[in-house]
N, C-alpha and C positions, 0 to 999 in steps of 0.2 A: 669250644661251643661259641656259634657266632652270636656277638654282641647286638643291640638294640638297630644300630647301624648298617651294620652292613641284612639286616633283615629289610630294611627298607632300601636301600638300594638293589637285595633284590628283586623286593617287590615292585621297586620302579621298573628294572628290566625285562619284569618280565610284560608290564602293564605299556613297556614301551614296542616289544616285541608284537603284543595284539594289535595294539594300534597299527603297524605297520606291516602287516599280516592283513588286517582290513581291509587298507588303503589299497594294495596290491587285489585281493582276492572281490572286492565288493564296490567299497568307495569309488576310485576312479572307473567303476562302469555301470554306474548307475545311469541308464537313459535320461537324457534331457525332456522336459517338457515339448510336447509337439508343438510346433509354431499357431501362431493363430489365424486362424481360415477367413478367408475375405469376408464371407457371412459373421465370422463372429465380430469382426472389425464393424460390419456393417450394424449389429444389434449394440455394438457398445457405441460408437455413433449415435444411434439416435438416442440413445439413456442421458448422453453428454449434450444433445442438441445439435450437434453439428448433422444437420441436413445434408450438403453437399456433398460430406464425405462418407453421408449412408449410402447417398445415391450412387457412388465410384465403389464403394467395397459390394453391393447389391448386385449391381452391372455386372464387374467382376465376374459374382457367386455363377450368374448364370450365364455368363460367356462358358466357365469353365464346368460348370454343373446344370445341365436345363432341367435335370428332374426337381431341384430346390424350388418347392413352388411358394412357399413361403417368402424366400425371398423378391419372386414377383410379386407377390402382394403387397409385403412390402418397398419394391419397387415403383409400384404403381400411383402408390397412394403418397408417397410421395413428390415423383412427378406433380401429380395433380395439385399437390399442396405448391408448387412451385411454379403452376400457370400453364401447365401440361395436359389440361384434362384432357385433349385427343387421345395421347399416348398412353397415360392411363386407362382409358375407355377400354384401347385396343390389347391391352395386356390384361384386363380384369375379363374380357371377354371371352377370349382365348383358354382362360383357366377354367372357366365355366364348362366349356367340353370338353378339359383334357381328360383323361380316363389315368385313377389310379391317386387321386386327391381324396383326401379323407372327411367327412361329414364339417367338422371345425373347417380347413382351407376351404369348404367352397362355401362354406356361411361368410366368411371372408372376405372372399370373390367377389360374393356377389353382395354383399353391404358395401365393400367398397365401388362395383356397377352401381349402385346408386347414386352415391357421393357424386358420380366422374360424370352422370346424366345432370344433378342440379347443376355441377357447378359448369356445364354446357350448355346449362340455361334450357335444357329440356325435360322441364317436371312433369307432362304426362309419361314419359318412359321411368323417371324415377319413380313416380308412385306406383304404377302398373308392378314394379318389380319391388319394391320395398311393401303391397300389400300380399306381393306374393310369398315374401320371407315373415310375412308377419302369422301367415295362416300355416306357414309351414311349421309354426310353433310357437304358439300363443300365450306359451309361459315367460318366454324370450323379452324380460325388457327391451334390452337395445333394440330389438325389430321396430318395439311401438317407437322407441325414441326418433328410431332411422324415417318409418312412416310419418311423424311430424312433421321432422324437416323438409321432406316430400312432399306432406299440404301446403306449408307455408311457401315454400318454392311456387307452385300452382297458385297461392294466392286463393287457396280453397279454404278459407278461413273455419266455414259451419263445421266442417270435417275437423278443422287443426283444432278448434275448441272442442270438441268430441275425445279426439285422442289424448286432449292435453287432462282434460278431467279423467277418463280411463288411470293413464298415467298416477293423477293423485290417488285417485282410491288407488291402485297396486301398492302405491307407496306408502297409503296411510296419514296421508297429510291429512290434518285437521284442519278446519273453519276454509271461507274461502279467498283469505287474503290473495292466495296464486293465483286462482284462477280470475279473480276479480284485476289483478297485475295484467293476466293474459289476457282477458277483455281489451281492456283500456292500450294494450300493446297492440291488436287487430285494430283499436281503432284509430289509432295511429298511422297505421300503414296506408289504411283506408283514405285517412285526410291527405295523406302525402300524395295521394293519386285522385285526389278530387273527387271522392266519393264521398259526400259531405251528407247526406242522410243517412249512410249506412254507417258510417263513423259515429255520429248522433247513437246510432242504437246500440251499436256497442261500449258507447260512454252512458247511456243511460244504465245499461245490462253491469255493466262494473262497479257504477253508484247499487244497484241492487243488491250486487253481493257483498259490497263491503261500502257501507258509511263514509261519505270524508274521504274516497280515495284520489289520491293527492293529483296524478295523471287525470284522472276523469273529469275533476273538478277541473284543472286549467284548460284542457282541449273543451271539458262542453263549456265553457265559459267561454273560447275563443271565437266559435259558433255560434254562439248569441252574439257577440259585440259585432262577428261581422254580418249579423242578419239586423244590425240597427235595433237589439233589443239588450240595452246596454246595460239595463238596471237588472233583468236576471242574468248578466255578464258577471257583475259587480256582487251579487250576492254569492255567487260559486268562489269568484277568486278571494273575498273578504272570508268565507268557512274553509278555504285551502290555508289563507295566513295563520287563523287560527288556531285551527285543528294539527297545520305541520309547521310551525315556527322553522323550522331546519330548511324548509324550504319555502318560507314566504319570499324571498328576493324573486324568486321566477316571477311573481304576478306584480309586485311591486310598483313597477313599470307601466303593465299593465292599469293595474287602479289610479295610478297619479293621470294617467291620459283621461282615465274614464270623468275621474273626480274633475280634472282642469276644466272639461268641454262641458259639464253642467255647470260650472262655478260654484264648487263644494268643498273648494280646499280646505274648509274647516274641519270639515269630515274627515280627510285625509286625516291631519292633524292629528283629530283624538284617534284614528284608526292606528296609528304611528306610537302612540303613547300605549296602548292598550299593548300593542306587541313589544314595546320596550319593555313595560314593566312585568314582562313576562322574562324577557332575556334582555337583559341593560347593556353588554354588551354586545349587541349582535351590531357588525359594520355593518352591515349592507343594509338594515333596516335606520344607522344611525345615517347614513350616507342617503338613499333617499328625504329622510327629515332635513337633512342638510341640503339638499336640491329644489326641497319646497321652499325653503327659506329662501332661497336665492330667486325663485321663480315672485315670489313675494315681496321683492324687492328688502327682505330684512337680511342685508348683508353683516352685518353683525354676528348676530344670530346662527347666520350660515357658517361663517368662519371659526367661530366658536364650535360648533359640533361636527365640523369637516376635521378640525385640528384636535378632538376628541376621536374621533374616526383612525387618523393615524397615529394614535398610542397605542391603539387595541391590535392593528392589522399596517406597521408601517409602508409595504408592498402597495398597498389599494392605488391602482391604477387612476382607478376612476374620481378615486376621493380627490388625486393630486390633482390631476386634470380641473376637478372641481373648482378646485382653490385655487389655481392659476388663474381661472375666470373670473372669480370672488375678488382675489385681489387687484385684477384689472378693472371691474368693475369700478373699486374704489380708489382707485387712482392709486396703488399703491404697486407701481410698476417694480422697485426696486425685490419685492416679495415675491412679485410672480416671477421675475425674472431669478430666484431663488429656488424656485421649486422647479421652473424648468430644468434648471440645472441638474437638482436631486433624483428630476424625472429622465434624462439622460444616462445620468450614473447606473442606473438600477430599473433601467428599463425591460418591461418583462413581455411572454409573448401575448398577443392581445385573442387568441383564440381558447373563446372559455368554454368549450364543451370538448376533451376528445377524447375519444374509446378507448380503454384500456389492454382492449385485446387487439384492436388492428389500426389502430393510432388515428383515426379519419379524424377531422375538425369540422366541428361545425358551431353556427354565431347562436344556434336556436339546439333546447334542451331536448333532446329524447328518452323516453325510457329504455327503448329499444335504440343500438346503434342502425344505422339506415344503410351502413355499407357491407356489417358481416352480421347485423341480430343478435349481438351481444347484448343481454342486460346493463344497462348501468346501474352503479352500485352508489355511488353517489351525487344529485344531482347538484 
């Protein structure tokens, strides 16, 4: 009778025999995964960001496959994304009468014909066509979203405020902080094109709907100071410091000018204390107090809260620059020449506004970027 042993070796051979019996009848023919298709390269591309090489696995798809209409679509819009919108134009349009595209591809199609019309800078063709996708079904967010884009492009503001409120109620947004944001972003536009009454109404329409908003308060205060009515300048930009401490530096500037040309630097003063003892450390509002000093000839005074300035925020540009003047001022060459030093070292870039979405600089605050309509998120 076989022992413990040899039961397990034959249990090995025989567990070695199936394996090898497998391997021969199954294992080595099991098909390989099929390679992956130029489209599929092209949709894992754009998940990764690589643009470029959406656009060569795309191209590809439909060198080698013309009925892939998806991937014109996605070829198109991307082009476009890349400064192409002729070429775009001419392939969304094309798909528009092919026959054999399904309900979803030509909503598609033809949302991205709109995009390829704004960004051609021809907004009667995009809104013509983005109100025609929006009546084609009016349950369709993105139509309404696409139709915006397509007023503000046109520069058809009464409309773009229309849709953009439509818009909240779908959504359910409550109170009218947005819309009153939207306001004051139309009147923005408006000023930037010298439509300076109509910008007015929309900073007054945004004060209506929301209290204290921060935008409406500095533009319609900009509008008074340059109509020579500097004292309701001064009253908008003094309830913007108040009411948004986070963003009183924007007016800042502003008020020291207004305060200097009345000779009211006292004023200034306690306005400066009011907002300090609000937030004690805020640079930028410690850094003006520090600029009034200087302009006041109490250099002292200035250096002292310039050199409080750079404990809180050692970067501040402006504080250093400050105090290089301060201590030139006072004869104290060997100082300034210290800081210019430090301000070399660690010199930063001097442009304080730029869009987070499409990087533009600019020396003056928007709510709205001015080159792509980006919201800014912090001013």
């Amino acid at each position: 009778m076989p022992g413990p042993v040899a039961f397990f070796l034959g249990g090995a051979g025989l567990a070695a025999i199936g394996w090898a019996a497998w391997t021969l009848s199954a294992g080595l023919t099991t098909e390989r995964p099929a390679p992956e298709t130029p489209y599929q390269r092209g949709l894992a591309a754009l998940v990764h960001g690589d643009r470029d090489e959406a656009i060569e696995a795309f191209a590809e798809t439909v060198r080698i496959d013309a009925d892939n209409i998806d991937a014109y679509i996605h070829l198109g819009n991307l082009l476009r994304e890349r400064g192409e919108a002729d070429r775009a134009l001419h392939l969304h349009r094309e798909l528009t009468i092919r026959t054999g595209r399904t309900a979803t591809q030509e909503k598609a199609a033809r949302e991205g014909l709109v995009l390829d019309w704004i960004a051609l800078g021809r907004a009667e063709e995009a809104i013509g066509e983005a109100r025609e996708l929006r009546e084609l079904d009016r349950r369709n967010g993105s139509a309404l979203k696409l139709l915006l884009k397509a007023y503000e492009a046109g520069r058809e503001w009464d409309r773009a405020y229309e849709t953009r409120a439509e818009l909240a109620r779908a959504a359910g947004e409550r109170g009218s902080e947005a819309l009153a944001r939207y306001r004051a972003g139309i009147g923005e536009s408006l000023l930037r094109e010298g439509r300076i009454e109509d910008a007015r109404h929309q900073f007054k329409t945004a004060l209506r709907l929301q209290r204290n908003h921060a935008v409406a308060l500095l533009r319609l205060g900009d509008i008074y100071y340059q109509s020579d009515r500097t004292e309701r300048a001064m009253v908008l930009w003094k309830g913007l410091a108040l009411a948004h401490p986070t963003q009183a530096h924007l007016v800042l500037e502003r008020l020291e000018a207004a305060y200097f040309e009345q000779g009211r630097f006292g004023d200034m003063a306690h306005l400066y204390e009011e907002m300090l003892a609000r937030n004690p450390r805020d640079a930028r509002v410690l850094t003006a107090l520090a600029r009034m000093h200087a302009k006041r000839g109490d250099l002292a005074e200035a250096t002292r809260t310039l050199n409080e300035v750079l404990e809180i925020e050692p970067q501040s540009l402006t504080a250093r620059l400050l105090l290089v003047n301060v201590y030139r001022r006072r004869g104290e060459l060997s100082r300034a020449l210290d800081e210019i030093e430090t301000l070399l070292q660690s010199l930063e870039d001097t442009r304080r506004y730029v869009c987070s979405s499409c990087g533009a600089a600019s020396e003056e605050y928007w709510s709205r970027c001015p080159s792509c309509s980006a919201w800014s998120s912090v001013a």
